[in-house]
Structures are given as C-alpha cells and as structure tokens.
ROVO-682538 format. One record per atom (N, C-alpha, C): atom name; residue number from 0; x, y, z; residue in one letter. Coordinates in Angstrom, 1 decimal, m for minus. Layout:
["CA"; NUM; [X; Y; Z]; "A"]
...
! end
This chain:
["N"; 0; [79.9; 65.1; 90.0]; "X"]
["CA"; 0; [78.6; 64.6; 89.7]; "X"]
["C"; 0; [78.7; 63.6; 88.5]; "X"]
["N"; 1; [79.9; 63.9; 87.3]; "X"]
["CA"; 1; [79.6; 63.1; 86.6]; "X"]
["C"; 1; [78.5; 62.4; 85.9]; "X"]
["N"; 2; [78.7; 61.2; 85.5]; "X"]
["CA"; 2; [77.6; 60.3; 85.1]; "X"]
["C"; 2; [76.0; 60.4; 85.6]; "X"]
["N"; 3; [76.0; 60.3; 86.7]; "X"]
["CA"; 3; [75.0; 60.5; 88.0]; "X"]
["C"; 3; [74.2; 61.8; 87.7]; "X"]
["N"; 4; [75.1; 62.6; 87.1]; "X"]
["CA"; 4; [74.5; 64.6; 87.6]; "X"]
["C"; 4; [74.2; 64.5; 85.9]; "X"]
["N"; 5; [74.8; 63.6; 85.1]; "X"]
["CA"; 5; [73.7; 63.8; 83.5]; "X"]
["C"; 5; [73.0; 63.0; 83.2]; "X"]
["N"; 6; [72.3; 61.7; 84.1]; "X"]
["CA"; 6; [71.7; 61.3; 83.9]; "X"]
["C"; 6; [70.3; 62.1; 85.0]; "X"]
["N"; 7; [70.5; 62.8; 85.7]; "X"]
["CA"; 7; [69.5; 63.2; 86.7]; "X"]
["C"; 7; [69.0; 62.6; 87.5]; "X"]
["N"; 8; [69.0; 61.9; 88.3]; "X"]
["CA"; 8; [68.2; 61.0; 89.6]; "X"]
["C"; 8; [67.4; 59.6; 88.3]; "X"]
["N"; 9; [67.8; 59.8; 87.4]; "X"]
["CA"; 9; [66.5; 58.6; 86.4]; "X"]
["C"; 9; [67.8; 57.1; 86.9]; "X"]
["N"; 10; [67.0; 56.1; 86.2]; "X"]
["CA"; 10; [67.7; 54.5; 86.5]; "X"]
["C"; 10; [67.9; 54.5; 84.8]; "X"]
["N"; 11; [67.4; 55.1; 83.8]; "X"]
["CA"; 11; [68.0; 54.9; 82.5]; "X"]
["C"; 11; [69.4; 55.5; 82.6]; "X"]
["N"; 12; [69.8; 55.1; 81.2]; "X"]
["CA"; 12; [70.9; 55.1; 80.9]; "X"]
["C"; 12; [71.0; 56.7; 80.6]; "X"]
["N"; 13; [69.6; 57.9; 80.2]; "X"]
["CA"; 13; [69.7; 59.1; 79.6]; "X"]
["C"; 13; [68.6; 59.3; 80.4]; "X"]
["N"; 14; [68.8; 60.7; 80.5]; "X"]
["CA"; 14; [67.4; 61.3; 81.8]; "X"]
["C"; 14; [66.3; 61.5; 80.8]; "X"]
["N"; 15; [66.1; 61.2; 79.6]; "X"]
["CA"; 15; [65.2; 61.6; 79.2]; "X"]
["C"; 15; [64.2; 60.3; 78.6]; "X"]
["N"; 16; [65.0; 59.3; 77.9]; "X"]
["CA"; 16; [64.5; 57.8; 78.1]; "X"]
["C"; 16; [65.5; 57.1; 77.7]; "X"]
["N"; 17; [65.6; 55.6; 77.5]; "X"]
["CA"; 17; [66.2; 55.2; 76.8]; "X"]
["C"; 17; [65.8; 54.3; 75.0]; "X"]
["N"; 18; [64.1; 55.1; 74.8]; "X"]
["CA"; 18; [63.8; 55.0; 73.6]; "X"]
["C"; 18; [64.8; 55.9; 72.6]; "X"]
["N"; 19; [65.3; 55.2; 71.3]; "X"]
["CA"; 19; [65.9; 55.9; 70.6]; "X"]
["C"; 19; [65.1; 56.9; 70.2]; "X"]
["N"; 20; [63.5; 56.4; 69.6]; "X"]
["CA"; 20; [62.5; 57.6; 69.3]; "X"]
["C"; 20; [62.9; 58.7; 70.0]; "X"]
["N"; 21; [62.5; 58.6; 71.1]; "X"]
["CA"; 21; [62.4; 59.9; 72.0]; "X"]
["C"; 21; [63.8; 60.6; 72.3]; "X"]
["N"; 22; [64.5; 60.3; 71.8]; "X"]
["CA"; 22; [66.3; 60.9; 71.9]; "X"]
["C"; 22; [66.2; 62.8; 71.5]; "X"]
["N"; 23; [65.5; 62.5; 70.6]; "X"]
["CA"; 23; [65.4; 63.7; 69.6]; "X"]
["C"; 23; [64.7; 65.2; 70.7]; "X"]
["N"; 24; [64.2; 64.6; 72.1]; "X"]
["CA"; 24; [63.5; 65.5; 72.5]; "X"]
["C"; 24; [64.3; 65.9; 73.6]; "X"]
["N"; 25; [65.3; 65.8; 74.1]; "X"]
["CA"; 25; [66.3; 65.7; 75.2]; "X"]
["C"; 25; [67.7; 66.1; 74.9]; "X"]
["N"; 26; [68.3; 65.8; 73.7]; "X"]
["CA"; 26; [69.6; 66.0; 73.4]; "X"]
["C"; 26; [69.9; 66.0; 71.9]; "X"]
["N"; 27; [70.4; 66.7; 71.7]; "X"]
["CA"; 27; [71.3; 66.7; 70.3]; "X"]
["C"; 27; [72.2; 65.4; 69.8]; "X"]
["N"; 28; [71.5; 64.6; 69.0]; "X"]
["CA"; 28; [71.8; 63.2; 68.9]; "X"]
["C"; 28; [72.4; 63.2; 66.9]; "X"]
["N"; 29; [72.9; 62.0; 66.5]; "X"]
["CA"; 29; [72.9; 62.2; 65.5]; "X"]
["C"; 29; [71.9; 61.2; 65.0]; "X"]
["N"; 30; [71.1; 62.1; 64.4]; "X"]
["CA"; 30; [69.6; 61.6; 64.0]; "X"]
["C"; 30; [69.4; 61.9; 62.4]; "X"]
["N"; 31; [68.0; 62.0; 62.2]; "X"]
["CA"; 31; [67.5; 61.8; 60.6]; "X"]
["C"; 31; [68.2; 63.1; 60.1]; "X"]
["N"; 32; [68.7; 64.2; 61.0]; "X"]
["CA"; 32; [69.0; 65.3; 60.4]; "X"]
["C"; 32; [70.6; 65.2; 60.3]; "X"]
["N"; 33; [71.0; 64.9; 60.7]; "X"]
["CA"; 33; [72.2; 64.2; 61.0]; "X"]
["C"; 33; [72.0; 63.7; 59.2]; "X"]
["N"; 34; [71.7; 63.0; 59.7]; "X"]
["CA"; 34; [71.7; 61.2; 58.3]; "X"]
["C"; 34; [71.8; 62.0; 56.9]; "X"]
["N"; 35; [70.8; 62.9; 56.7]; "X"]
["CA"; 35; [70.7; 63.5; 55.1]; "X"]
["C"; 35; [72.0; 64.1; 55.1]; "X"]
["N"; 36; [72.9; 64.6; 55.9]; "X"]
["CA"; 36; [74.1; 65.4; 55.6]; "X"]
["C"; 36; [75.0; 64.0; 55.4]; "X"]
["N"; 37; [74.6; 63.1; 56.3]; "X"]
["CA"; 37; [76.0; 61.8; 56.0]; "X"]
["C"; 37; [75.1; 60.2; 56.1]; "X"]
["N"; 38; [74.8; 60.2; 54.7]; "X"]
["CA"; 38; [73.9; 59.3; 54.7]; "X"]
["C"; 38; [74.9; 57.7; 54.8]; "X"]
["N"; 39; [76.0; 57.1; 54.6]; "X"]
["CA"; 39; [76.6; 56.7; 54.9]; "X"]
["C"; 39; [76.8; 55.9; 56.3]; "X"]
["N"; 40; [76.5; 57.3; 57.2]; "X"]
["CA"; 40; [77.4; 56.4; 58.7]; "X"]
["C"; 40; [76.0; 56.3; 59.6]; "X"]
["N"; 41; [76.5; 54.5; 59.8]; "X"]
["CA"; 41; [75.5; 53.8; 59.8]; "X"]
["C"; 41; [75.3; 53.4; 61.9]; "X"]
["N"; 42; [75.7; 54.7; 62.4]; "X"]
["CA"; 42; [75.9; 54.8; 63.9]; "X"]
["C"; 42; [74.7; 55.9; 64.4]; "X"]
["N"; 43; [74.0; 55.9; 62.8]; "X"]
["CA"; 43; [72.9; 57.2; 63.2]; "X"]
["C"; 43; [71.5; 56.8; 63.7]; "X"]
["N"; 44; [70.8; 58.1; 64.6]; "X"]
["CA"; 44; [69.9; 57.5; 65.0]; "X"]
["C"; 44; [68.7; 57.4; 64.2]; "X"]
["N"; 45; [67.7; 56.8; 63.2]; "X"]
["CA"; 45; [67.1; 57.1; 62.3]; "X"]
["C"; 45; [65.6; 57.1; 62.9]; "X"]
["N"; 46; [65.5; 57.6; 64.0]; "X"]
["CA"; 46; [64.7; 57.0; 64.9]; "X"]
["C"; 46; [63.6; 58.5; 65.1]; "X"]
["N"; 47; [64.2; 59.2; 64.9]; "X"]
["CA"; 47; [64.0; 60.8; 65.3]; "X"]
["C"; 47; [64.3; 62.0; 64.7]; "X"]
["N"; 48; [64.0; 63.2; 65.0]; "X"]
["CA"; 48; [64.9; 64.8; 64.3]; "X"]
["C"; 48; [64.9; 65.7; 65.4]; "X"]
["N"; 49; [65.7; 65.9; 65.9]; "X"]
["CA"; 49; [65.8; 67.2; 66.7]; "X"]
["C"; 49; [66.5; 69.0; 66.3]; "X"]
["N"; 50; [66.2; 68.4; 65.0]; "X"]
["CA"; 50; [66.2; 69.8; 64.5]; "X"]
["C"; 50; [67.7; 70.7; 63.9]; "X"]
["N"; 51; [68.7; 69.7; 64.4]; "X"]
["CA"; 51; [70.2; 70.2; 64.0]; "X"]
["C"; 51; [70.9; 69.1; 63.3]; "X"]
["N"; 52; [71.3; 69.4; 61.9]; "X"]
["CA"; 52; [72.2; 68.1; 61.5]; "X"]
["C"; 52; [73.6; 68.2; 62.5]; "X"]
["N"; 53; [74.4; 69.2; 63.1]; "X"]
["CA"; 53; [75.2; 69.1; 63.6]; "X"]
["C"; 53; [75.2; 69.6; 65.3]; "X"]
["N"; 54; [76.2; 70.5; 65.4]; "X"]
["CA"; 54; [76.3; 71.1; 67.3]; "X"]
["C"; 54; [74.8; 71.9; 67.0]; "X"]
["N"; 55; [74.0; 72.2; 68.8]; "X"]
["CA"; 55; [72.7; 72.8; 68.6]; "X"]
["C"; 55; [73.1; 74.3; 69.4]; "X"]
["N"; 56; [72.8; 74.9; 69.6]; "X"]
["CA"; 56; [73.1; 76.2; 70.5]; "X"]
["C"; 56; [72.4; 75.8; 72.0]; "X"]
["N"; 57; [73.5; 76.3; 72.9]; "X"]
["CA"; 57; [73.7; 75.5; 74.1]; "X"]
["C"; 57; [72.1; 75.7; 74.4]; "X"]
["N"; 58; [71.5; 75.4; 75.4]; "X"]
["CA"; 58; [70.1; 75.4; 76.4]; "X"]
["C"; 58; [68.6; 75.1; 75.0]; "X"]
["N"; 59; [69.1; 74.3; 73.9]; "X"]
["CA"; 59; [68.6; 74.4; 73.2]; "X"]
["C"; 59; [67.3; 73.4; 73.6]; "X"]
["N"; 60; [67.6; 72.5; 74.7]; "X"]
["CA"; 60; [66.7; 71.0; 75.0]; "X"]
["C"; 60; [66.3; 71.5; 76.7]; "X"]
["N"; 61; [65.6; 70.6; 76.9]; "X"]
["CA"; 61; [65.0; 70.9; 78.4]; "X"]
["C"; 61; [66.1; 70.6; 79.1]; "X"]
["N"; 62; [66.3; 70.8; 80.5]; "X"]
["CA"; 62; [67.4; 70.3; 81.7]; "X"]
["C"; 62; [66.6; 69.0; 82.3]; "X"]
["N"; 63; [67.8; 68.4; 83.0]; "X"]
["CA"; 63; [67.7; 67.1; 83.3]; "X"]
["C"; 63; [66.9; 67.8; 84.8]; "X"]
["N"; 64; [66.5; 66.4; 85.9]; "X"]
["CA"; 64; [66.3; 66.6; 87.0]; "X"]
["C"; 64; [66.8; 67.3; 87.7]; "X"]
["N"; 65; [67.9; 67.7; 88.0]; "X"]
["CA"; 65; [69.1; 68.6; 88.7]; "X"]
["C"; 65; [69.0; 70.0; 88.3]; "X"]
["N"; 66; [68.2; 70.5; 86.7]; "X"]
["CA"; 66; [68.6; 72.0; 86.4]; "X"]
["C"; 66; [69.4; 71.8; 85.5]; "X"]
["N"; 67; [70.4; 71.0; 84.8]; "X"]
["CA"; 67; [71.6; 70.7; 84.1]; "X"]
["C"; 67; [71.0; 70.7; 83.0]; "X"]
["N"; 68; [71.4; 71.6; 81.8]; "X"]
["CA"; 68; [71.0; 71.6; 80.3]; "X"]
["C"; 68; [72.5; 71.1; 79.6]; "X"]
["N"; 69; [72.4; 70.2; 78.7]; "X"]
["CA"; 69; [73.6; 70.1; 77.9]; "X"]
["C"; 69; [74.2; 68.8; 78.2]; "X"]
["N"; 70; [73.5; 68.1; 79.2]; "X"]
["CA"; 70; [74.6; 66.7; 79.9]; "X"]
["C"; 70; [74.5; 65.9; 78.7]; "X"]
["N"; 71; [74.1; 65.6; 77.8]; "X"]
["CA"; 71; [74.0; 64.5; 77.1]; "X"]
["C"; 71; [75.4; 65.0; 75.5]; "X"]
["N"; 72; [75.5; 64.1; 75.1]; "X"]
["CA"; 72; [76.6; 65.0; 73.8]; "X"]
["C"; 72; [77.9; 65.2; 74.2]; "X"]
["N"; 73; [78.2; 65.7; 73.7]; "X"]
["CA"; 73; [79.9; 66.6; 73.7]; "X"]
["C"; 73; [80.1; 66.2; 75.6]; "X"]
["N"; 74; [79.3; 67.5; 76.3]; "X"]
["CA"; 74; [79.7; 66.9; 77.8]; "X"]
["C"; 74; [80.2; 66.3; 77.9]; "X"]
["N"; 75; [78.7; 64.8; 77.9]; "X"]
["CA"; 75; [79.1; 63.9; 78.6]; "X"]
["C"; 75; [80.1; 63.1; 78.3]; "X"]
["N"; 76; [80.6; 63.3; 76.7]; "X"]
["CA"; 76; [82.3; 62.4; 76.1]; "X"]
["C"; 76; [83.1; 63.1; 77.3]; "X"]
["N"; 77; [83.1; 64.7; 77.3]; "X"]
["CA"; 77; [83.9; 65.3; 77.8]; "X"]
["C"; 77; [84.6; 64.5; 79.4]; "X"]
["N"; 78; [83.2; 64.4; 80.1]; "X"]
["CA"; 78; [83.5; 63.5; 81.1]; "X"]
["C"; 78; [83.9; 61.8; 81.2]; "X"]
["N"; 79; [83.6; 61.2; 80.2]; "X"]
["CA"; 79; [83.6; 60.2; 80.2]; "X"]
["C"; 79; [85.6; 59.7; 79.6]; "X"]
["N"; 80; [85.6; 61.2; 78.6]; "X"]
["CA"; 80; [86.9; 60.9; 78.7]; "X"]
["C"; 80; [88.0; 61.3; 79.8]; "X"]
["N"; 81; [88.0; 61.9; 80.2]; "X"]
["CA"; 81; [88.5; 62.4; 81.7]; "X"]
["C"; 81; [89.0; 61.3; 82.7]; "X"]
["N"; 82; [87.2; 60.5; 82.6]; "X"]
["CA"; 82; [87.7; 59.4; 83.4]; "X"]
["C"; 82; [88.1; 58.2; 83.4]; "X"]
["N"; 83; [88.3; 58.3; 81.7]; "X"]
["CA"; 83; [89.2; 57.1; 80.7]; "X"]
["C"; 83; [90.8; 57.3; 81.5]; "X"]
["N"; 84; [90.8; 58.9; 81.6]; "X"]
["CA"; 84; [92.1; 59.1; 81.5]; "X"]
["C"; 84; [92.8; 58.5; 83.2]; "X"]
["N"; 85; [92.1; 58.9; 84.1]; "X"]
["CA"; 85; [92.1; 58.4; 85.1]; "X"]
["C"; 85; [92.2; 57.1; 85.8]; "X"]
["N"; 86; [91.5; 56.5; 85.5]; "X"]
["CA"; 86; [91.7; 54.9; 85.5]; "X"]
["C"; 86; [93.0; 54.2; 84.8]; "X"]
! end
C-alpha cells in the first residue's frame, strides 16, 4: 500500500490536508510543542500543537480513509526508506 495506503484515497500530499495549520490534527508533527524543547531547528512546524513535543502514543490521532492510524511520522520514513533502498 505504501504511499497510497497513508495518504488514504485523498489527492494531497497527507490525508488529512496539506495546510501546515491543520498538521497538528492528524499526525504527530514537529510543531510549536516541538519548538519550545528545540527552539533552534528551524525545520519546525510553527503553524500548530498537537500536544507532544516528541513520539505520541500510537492511535493517538484519527485514521486515515482506509482505518490506518499512525501513516504519517516514523511510518511513513519507515516506508519511504525501504523504498530508497530498493531503487
């Protein structure tokens, strides 16, 4: 399923939007809660808080179209590195 099965049937880039705002309500992002622990790294999203400066406890955000909790984050590196490796 890959890419396809975490994004859920959506044409964005993330099943949930591709507003940074709205990041905070779908996935564990590094956001404002993020930021106050590492105010420095300037790859953060300052856009939102979803409540965890770091990892969240798994089913912690809604599931994508499919049922899938968790595609966004860690996962999806997980897969995306996989298929670094493969190519």
């Amino acid at each position: 399923m890959g890419i396809r099965g975490a994004r859920g049937k959506t044409t964005t880039a993330r099943y949930g939007s591709d507003n940074p705002a709205e990041f905070c309500a779908t996935t564990n992002v590094g956001d404002l809660d993020y930021s106050e622990q590492h105010p420095g790294d300037s790859g953060v999203n300052r856009a939102c808080r979803d409540g965890y400066a770091f990892t969240s406890p798994v089913g912690s955000f809604p599931p994508n179209q499919f049922g899938l909790y968790d595609m966004l984050g860690n996962v999806m590196d997980w897969n995306e590195e996989l298929l670094e490796r493969q190519l």
